[in-house]
VMD Tcl script that draws the C-alpha trace (Angstrom):
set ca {
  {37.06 148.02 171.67}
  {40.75 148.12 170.95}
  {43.06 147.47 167.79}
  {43.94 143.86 168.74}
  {40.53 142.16 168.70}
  {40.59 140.18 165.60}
  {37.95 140.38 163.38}
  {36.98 137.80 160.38}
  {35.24 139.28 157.48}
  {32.96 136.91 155.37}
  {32.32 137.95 151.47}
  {29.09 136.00 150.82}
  {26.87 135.55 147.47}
  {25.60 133.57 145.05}
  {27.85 132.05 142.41}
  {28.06 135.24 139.66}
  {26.79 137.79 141.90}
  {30.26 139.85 142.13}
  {31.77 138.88 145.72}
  {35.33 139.26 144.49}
  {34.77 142.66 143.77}
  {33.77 142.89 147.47}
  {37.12 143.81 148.22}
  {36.96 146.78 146.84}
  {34.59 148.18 149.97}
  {37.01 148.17 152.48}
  {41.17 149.42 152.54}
  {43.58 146.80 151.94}
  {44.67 147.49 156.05}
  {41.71 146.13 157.19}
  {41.18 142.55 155.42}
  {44.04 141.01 157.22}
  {44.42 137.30 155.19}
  {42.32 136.40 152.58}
  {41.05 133.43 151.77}
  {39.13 132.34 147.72}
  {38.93 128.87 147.44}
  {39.19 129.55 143.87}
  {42.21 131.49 144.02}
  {43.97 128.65 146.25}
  {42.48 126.04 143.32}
  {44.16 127.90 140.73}
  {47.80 128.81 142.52}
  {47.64 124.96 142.67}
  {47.09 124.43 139.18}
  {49.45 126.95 137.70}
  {52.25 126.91 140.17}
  {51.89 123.57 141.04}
  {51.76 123.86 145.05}
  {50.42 125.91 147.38}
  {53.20 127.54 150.28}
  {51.34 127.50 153.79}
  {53.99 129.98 154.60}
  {51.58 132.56 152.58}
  {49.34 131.94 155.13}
  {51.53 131.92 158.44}
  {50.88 128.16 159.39}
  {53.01 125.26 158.98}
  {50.53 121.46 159.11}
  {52.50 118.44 159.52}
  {51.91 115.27 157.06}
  {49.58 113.73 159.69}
  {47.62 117.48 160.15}
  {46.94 117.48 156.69}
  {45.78 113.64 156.62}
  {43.42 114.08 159.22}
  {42.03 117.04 157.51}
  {41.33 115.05 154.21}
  {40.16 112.10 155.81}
  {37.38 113.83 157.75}
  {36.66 115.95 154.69}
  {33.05 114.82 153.65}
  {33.36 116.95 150.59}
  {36.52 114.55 149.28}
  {33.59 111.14 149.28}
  {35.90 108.65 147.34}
  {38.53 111.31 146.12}
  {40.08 110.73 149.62}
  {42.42 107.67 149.08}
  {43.50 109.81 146.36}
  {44.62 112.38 148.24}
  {47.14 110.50 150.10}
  {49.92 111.29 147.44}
  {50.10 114.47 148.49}
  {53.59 115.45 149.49}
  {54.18 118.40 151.93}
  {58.56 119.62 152.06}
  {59.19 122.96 153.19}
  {56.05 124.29 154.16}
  {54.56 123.67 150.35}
  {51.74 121.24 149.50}
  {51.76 119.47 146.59}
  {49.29 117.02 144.65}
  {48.96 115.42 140.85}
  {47.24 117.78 138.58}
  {44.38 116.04 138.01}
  {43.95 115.25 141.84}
  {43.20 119.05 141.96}
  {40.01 120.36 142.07}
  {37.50 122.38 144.11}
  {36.64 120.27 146.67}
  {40.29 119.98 147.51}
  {40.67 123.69 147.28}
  {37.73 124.17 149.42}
  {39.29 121.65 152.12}
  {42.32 123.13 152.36}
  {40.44 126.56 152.67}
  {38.64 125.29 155.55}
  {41.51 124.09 157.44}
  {42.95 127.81 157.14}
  {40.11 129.54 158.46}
  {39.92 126.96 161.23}
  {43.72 127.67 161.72}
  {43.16 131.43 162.19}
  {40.61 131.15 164.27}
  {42.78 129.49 166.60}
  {45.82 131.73 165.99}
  {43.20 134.48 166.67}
  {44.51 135.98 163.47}
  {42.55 138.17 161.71}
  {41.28 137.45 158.25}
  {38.72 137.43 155.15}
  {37.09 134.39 153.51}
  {34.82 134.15 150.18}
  {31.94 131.92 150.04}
  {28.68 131.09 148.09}
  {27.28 130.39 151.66}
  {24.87 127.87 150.42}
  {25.21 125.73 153.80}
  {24.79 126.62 157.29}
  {28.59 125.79 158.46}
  {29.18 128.78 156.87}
  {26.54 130.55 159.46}
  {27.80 128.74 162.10}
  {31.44 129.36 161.22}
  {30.40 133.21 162.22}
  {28.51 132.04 165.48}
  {32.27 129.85 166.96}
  {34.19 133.34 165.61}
  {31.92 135.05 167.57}
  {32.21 132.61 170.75}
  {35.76 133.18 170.30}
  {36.37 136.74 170.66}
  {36.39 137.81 166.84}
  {34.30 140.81 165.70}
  {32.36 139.22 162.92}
  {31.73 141.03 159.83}
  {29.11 140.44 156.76}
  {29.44 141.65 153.18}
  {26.77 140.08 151.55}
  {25.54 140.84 147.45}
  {23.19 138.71 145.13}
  {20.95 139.47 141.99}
  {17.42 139.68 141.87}
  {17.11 136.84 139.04}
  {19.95 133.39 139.35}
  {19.55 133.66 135.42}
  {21.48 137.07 135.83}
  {24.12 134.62 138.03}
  {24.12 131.88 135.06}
  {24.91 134.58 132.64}
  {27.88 135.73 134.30}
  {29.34 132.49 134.88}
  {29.54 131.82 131.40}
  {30.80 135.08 130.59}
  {33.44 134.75 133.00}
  {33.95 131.04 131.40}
  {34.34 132.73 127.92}
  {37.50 134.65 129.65}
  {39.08 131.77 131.19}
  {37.45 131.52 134.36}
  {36.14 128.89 136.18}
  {32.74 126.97 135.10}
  {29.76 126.14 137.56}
  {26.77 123.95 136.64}
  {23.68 125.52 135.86}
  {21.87 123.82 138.19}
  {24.09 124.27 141.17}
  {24.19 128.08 140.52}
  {20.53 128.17 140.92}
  {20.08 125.85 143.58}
  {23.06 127.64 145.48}
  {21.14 130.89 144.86}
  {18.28 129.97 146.67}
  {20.16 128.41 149.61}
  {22.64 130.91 149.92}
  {19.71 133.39 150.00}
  {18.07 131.86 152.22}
  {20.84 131.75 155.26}
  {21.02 135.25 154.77}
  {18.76 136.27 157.75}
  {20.76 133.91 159.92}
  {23.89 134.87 158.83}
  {22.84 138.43 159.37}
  {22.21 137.68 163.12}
  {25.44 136.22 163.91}
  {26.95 138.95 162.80}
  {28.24 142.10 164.28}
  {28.07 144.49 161.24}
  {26.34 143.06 158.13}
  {26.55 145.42 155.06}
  {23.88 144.33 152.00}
  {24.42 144.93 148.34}
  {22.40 144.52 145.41}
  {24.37 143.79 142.06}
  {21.60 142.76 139.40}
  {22.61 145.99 136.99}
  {25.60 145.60 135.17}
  {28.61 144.41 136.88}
  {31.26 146.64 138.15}
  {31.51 148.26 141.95}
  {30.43 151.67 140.61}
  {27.16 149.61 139.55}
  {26.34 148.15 142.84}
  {23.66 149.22 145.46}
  {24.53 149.50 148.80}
  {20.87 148.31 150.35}
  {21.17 147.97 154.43}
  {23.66 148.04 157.24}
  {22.70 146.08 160.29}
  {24.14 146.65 163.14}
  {24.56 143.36 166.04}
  {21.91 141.95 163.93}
  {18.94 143.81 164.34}
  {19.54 147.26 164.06}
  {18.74 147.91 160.40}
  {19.25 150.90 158.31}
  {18.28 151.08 154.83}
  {20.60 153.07 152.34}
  {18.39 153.44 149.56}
  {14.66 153.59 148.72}
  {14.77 151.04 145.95}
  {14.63 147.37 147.81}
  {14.55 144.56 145.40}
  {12.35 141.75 146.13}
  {15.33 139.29 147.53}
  {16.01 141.34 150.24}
  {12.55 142.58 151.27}
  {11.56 138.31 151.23}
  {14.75 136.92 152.49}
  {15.85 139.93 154.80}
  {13.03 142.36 155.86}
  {10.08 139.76 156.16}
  {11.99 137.55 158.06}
  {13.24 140.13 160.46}
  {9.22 141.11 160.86}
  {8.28 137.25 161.16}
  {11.05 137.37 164.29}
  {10.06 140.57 166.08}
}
mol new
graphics top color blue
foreach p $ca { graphics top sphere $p radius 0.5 }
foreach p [lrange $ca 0 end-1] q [lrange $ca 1 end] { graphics top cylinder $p $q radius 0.2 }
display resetview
């Protein structure tokens, strides 16, 4: 395998389970772009655009429109959305037309936009639907090396606790009952996830939070060649990971 295959990196997890901190596995070199919904959400909010030029693409006016009007995330929001203005490569909205689901768009569009650049890159998501599973799958149809970095908790109360600490610091709020029900989903894609995957590295982040606090579980290698890292397997990954790889064998 040579240097210029690109490769797209997904950081996956429940809502509150530490993906940002993710980043701290692998050198800088290697992440290529990087993609956080909620980091595009918030350049939005405090700078008041977002500059494509960050990204290395440059949409035109009807790009964009045809992006937001096949967004089923937008519903009603999409009309909206046509007072967008794009000059000079940066996007710009009302305020209170901002919001995730416009963030998470416009997040989509990128990561569709590298994948046909080829340009390598890293995304964040709660990957509580199965787009995100078969986002890895077309990568992987299209040359890219795909790679997993996957961490949840063993209890969503431990997720629900860190939301609202990270709410008490100015961060952003998720429902209660969306971080649980995300949890669940999100845990349950993992096996499939796992399998489109080239290299899939598993973490375990219920202690408290911090990277020197997380446990490195498994490394699986084109999807079936496990190796544990540690005798201590919580009982999320032994349901969601090992039991499903025995149901499949």
């Amino acid at each position: 395998m040579t240097d210029d295959v690109p490769r797209v990196r997904m950081f996956a997890g429940p809502n509150g389970s530490g993906k940002s901190t993710l980043n701290t596995v692998l050198p800088s070199k290697l992440i290529g772009q990087y993609l956080n919904a909620d980091e595009l959400e918030q350049q939005m909010r405090t700078e008041g655009y977002l500059n494509f030029s960050d990204f290395g693409v440059s949409p035109t006016q009807d790009e964009l429109l045809h992006v937001f009007d096949n967004a089923s995330l937008l519903g009603s929001q999409r009309d909206e959305l046509q007072r967008f203005s794009l000059a000079e490569n940066l996007f710009t909205i009302p305020l209170d037309a901002i919001n995730s689901y416009v963030a998470a768009t416009l997040a989509g569009y990128l990561r569709r936009e590298f994948l046909r650049r080829t340009i390598s890159f890293t995304f964040e998501t709660v990957m509580s639907h199965p787009s995100k599973v078969d986002f890895l799958a077309t990568a992987q149809e299209q040359g890219f090396r795909t790679y997993l970095y996957y961490v949840a908790t063993e209890d969503p109360l431990i997720n629900i606790a860190r939301v609202r600490n990270r709410v008490a610091t100015g961060g952003h709020d998720v429902p209660e009952d969306k971080i649980k029900n995300r949890y669940f989903r999100s845990l349950d894609l993992l096996y499939s996830a796992i399998r489109n995957s080239h290299r899939a590295y598993i973490f375990d982040n219920s202690g408290k939070t911090g990277p020197e606090n997380r446990t490195w579980l498994a490394e699986i290698t084109d999807g079936t060649d496990l190796e544990l890292k540690t005798n201590r397997i919580p009982a999320w990954f032994e349901k969601y990971v090992l039991n499903k790889a025995g149901n499949s064998r």
